[in-house]
C-alpha atoms as one frame of an Amber mdcrd trajectory, in Angstrom:
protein
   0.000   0.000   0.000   1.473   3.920  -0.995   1.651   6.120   1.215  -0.988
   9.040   2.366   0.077  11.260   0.270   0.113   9.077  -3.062  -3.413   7.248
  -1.594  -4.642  10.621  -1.895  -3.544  11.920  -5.228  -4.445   8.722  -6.705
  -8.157   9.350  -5.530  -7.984  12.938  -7.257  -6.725  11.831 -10.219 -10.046
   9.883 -10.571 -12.332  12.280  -9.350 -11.005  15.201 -11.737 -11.055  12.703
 -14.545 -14.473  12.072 -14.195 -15.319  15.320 -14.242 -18.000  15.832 -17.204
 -16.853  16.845 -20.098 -15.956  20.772 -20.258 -17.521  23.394 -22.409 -17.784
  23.338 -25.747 -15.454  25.779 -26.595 -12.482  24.332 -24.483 -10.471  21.439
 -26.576 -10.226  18.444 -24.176  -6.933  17.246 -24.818  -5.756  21.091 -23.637
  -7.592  20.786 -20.581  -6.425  17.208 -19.919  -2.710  17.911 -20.015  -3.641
  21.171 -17.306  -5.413  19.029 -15.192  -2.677  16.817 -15.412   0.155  19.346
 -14.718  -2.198  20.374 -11.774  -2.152  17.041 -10.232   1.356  16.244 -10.192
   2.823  19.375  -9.158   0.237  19.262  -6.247   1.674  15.440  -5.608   4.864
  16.932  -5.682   4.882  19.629  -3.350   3.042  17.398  -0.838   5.167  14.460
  -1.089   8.023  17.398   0.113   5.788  18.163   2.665   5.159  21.958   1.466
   1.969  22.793   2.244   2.556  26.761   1.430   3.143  25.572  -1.909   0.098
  23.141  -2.531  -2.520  25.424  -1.530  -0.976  28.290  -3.601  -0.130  26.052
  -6.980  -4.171  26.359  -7.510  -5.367  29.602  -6.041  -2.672  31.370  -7.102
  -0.707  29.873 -10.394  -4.065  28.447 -11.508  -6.603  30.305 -10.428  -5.558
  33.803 -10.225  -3.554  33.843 -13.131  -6.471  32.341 -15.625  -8.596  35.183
 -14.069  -6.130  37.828 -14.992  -5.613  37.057 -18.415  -5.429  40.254 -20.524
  -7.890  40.866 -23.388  -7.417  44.220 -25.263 -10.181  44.875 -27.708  -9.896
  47.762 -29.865 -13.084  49.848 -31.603 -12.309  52.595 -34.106 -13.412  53.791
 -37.005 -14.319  57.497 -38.502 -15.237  59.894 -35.878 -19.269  60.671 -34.913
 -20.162  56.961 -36.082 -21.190  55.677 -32.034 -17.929  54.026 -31.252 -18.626
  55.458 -27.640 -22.287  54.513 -26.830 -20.545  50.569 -28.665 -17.899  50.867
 -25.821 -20.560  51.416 -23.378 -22.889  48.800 -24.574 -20.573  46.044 -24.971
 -19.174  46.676 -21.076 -23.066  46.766 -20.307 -23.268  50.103 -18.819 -25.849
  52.766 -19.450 -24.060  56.199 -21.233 -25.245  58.233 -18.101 -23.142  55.508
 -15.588 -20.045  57.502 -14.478 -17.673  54.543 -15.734 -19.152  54.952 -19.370
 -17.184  56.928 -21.770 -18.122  60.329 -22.896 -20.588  60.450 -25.935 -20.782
  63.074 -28.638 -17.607  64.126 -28.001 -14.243  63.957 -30.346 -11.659  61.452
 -29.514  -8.581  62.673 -29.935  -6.086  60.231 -28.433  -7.022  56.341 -27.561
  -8.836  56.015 -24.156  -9.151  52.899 -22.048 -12.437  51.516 -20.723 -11.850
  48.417 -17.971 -14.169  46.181 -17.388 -16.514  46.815 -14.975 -16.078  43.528
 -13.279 -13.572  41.953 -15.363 -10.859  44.823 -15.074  -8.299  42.797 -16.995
 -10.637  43.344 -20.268 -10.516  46.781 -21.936 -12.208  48.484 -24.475  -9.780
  50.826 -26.271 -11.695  53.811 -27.990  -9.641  54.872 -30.479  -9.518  58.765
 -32.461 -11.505  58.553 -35.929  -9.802  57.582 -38.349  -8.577  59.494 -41.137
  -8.480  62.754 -39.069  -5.261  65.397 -40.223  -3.758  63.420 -36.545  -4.481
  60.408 -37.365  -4.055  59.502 -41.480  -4.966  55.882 -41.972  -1.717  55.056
 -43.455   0.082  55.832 -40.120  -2.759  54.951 -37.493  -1.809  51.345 -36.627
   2.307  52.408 -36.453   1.821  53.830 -33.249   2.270  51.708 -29.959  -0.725
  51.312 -29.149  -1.906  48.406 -31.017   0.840  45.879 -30.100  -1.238  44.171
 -27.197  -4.759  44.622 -29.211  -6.420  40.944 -29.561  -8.626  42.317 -32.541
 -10.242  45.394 -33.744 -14.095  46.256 -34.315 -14.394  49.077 -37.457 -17.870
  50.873 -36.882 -19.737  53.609 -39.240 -23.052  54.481 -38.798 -23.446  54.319
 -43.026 -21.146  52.822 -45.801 -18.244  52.114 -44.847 -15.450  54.238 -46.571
 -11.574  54.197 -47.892 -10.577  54.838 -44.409 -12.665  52.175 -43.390 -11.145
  49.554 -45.832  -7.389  50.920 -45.451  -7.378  50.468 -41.882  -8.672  46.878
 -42.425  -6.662  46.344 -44.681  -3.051  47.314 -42.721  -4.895  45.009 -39.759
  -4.774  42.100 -41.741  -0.761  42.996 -42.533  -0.453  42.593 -38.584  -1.991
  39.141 -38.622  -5.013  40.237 -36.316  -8.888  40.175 -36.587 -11.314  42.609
 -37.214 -14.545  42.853 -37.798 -17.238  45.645 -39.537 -20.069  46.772 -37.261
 -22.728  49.030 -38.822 -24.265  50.990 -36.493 -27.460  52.605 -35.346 -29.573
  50.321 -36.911 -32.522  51.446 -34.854 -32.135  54.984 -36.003 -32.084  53.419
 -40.086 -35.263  50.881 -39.079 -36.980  54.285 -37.191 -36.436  56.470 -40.492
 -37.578  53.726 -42.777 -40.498  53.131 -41.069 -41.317  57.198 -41.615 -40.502
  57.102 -45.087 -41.846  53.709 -46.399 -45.071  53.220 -47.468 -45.107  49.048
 -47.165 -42.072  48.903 -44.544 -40.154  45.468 -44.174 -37.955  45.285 -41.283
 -35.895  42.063 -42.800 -35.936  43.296 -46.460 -34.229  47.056 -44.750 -31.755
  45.590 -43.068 -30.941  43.322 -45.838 -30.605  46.429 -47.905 -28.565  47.945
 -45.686 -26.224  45.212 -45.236 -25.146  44.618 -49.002 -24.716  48.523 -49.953
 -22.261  48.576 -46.564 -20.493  44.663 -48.537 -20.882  46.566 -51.415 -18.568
  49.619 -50.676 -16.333  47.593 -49.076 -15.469  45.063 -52.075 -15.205  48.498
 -54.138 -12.603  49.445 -51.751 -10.735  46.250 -52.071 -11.804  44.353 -49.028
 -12.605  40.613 -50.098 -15.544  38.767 -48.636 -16.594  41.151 -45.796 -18.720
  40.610 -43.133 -20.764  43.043 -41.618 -22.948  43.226 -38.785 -25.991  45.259
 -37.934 -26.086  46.415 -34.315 -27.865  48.722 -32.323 -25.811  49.919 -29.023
 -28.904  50.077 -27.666 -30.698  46.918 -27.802 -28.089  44.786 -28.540 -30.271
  41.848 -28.096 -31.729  42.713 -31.274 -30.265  42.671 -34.602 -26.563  41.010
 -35.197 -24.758  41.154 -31.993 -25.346  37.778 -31.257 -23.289  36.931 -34.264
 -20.838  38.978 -34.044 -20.285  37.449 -30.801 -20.154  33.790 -31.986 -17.988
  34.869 -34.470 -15.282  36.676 -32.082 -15.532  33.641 -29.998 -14.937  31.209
 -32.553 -11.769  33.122 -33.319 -10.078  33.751 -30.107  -7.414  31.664 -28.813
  -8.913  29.140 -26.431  -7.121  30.666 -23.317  -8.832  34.427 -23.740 -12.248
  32.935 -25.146 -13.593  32.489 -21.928 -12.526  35.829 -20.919 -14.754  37.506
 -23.439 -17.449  35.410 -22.835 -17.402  36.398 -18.950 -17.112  39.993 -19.728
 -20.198  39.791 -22.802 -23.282  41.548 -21.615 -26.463  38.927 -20.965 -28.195
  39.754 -24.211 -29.840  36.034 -24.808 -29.823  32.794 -22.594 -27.433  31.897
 -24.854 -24.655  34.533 -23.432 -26.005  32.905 -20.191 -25.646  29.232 -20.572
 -21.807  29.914 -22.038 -21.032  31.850 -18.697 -22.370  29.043 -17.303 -20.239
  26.721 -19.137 -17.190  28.659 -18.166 -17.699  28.433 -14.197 -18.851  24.905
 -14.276 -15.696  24.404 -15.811 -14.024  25.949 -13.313 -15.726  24.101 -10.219
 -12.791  21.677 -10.331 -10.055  24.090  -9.579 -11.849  24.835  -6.135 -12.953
  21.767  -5.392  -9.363  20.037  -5.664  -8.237  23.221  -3.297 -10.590  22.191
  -0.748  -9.145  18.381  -1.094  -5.596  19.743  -0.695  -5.804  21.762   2.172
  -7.306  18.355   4.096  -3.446  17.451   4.240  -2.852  20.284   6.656  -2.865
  18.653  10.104  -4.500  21.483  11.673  -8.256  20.510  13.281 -10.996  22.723
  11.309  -8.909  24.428   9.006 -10.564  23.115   6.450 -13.977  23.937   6.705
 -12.905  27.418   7.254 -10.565  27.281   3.869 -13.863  25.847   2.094 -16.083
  28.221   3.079 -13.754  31.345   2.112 -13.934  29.433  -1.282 -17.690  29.645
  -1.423 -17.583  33.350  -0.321 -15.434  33.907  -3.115 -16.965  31.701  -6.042
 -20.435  32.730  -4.840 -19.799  36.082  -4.985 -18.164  35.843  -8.643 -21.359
  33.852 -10.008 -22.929  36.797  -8.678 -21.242  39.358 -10.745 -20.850  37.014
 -14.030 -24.721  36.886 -14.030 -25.542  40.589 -13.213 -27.395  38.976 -10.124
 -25.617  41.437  -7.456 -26.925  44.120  -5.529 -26.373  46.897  -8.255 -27.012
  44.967 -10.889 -30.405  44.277  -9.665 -31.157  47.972  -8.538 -30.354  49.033
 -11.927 -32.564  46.468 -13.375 -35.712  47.406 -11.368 -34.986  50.952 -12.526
 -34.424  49.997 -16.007 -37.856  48.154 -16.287 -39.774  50.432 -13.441 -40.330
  47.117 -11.624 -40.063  47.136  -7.744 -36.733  45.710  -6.563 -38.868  43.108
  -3.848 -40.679  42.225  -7.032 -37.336  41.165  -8.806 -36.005  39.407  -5.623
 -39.300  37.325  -5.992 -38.512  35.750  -9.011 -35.301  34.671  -7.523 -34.567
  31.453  -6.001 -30.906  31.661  -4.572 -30.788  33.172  -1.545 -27.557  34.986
  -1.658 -28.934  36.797  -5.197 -28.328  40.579  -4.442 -26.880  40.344  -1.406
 -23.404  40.916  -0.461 -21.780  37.109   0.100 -20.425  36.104   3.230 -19.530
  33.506   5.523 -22.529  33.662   7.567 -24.808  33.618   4.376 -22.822  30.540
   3.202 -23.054  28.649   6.639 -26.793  29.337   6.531 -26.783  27.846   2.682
 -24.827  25.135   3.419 -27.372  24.165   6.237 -30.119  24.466   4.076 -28.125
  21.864   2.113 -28.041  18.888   4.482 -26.502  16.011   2.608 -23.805  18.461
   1.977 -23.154  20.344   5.853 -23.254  15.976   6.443 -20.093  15.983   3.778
 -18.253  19.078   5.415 -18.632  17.398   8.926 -17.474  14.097   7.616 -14.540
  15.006   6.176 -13.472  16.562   9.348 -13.611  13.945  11.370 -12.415  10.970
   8.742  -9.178  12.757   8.527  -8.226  11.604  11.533  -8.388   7.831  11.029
  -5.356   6.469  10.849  -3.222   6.020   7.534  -6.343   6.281   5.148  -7.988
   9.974   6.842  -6.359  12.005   4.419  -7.276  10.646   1.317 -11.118   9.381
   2.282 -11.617  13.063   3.250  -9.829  14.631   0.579 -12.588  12.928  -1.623
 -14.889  14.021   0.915 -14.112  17.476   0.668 -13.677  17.054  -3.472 -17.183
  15.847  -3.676 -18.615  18.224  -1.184 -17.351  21.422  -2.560 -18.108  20.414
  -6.428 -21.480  19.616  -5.477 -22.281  22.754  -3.978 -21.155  24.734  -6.371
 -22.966  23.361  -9.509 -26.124  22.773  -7.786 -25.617  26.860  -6.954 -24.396
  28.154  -9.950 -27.560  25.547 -11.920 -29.406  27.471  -9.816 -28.348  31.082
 -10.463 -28.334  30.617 -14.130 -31.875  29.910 -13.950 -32.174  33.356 -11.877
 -30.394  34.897 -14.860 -32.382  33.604 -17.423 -35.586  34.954 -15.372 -34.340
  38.218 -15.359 -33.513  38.522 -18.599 -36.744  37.565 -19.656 -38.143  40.433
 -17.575 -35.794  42.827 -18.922 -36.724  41.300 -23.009 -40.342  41.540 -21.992
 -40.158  45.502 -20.757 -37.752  46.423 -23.720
């Protein structure tokens, strides 16, 4: 028989192995070889008996790293065309907020917008292009674009030289970009005015090939442009726009975007949820790792700062936190108690803490059973660690997805109510 230490590891490998099969945008055989490299260097520093290190390989190197992975995202284009109110939109913040940037005003040098919850992703909104500053021919020789991950070109009517130069000297640097034509709403709004027998699908259609149209004049080959209004983006083309940037993104920032994307559809929902299920792992094999510590109740009070913290980041990824929710009740004039209603997590709008997760967790019986269980089975002789390092795998793991199942739901309810006022 191994030792503790390998007894242990040898349980985990199993348990993260049978994890179900991660989201559809991850490749397995990627994930495999980082759970993998996970597992051993865990083994490794716990066969040396450096517990510092174990605990920190995951919440630091593999945790806090993967959450601070950079994504630069640039949107330019001629100036007055709504690059602005696009910023705002796609951070989902309203052009009054005090984070949003300044509409109807001249950009004349490149201004970053963080994130509001995911400050390593930042909207860049660059001057117009083609300005007497800023020629197309020299625009993308300055510094700034060396970090960009891809550029979004916006005009609010066909697309012009500038347009096609700049997309043009993009391609030379080997990134993406993509045409949005904005203020759709505005074109649909002045059709409707002007039309006698008005077709909403036949306009945009129309709109659509004269803005291909100029752009194959102007040398671009098989564009693709899509309609968006900054203002409902749930209508229209945003949706495809962001399958497509998705699709193209190096696997390690994709679910970075997809975090920081605005809940337009329950599809935007169900991919966030994708992304923290696929997470749940991480934290669970933290909780197992820290039952090698030989230090009585440490490790229910390691697990539940876990839940505080995963908990609280559900909250944010599904806009189901405090301001999120007051914002939403004043967006749709519906009472905030009536919102909270239609909720079924308790900790949805409220700020997460230990208490609140002690009370969930004893509203969860089979799983307070699994916390106590593991505390105490560590202590049998030779096999304690690993029997409660499953324990304490299996606890955590199923808490968290039968939370975060449940706050997706939440999501999807309020963005039906928002849909429904809008």
């Amino acid at each position: 028989m191994g030792s503790p230490v390998t007894c242990t590891f040898s349980i985990l490998e199993t348990l993260v192995q049978n994890q179900p099969p991660k989201h559809r945008h991850q490749q397995s055989n990627e994930m495999s070889a980082m759970e993998s490299k996970v597992i051993e260097d865990l083994k490794n520093a716990l066969e040396n008996l450096d517990l510092v290190s174990a605990v920190s390989i995951i919440n630091i190197k593999y945790l806090e790293d993967t959450n601070k992975i950079p994504l630069n995202i640039a949107i330019t284009g001629e100036s007055g065309v709504g690059k602005s109110a696009f910023v705002n939109a796609f951070r989902g913040i309203d052009n009054a907020d005090e984070r949003a940037a300044p509409t109807g005003v001249e950009t004349t040098k490149p201004e970053s917008y963080p994130h509001p919850i995911y400050p390593n992703v930042t909207l860049w909104d660059l001057p117009g292009v083609g300005t007497s500053k800023f020629p197309a021919d020299q625009y993308l020789k300055h510094s700034w674009f060396e970090n960009v991950d891809f550029f979004i070109i916006v005009s609010a009517g066909r697309f012009r030289e500038n347009d096609a130069r700049l997309a043009q000297e993009i391609k030379k640097m080997d990134k993406n970009f993509y045409f949005v034509r904005s203020k759709i709403d505005n074109n649909l709004s002045d059709a409707k005015r002007s039309q006698t027998e008005y077709d909403e699908e036949k306009t945009l259609q129309k709109i659509r090939e004269n803005c291909i149209e100029g752009l194959k004049e102007q040398g671009v080959a098989s564009p693709q442009v899509f309609l968006v209004s900054s203002f409902d983006l749930h209508l229209y083309e945003f949706r495809a726009l962001q399958d497509t940037m998705e699709r193209e993104l190096p696997s390690h920032k994709r679910d970075v975007l997809i975090l920081a994307l605005p809940n337009i559809c329950k599809s935007t929902i169900y991919k966030k949820k994708e992304v923290f299920r696929s997470q749940i792992w991480h934290y669970a094999l933290l909780s197992a790792t820290v039952e090698a510590v030989p230090i009585p109740a440490i490790s229910i009070v390691v697990d539940v700062g876990i839940l505080v913290k995963v908990l609280q980041d559900y909250l944010f990824g599904f806009c189901l936190d405090k301001r999120s929710l007051e914002k939403c009740s004043s967006s749709t004039n519906t009472p905030l108690d009536e919102l909270r209603a239609m909720l079924n997590c308790i900790c949805c709008g409220k700020d997460v803490t230990k208490e609140l997760v002690l009370l969930m967790l004893k509203s969860a019986t089979v799983l307070l059973i699994g916390l106590a269980a593991e505390e105490g089975s560590r202590w049998i002789p030779f096999i304690g660690i690993p029997i409660a390092a499953a324990l304490s795998f299996t606890t955590i793991y199923k808490f968290l997805r039968s939370n975060l199942n449940e706050l997706s739901v939440d999501a999807e309810n309020i963005l039906t109510k928002v849909l429904a006022i809008k």
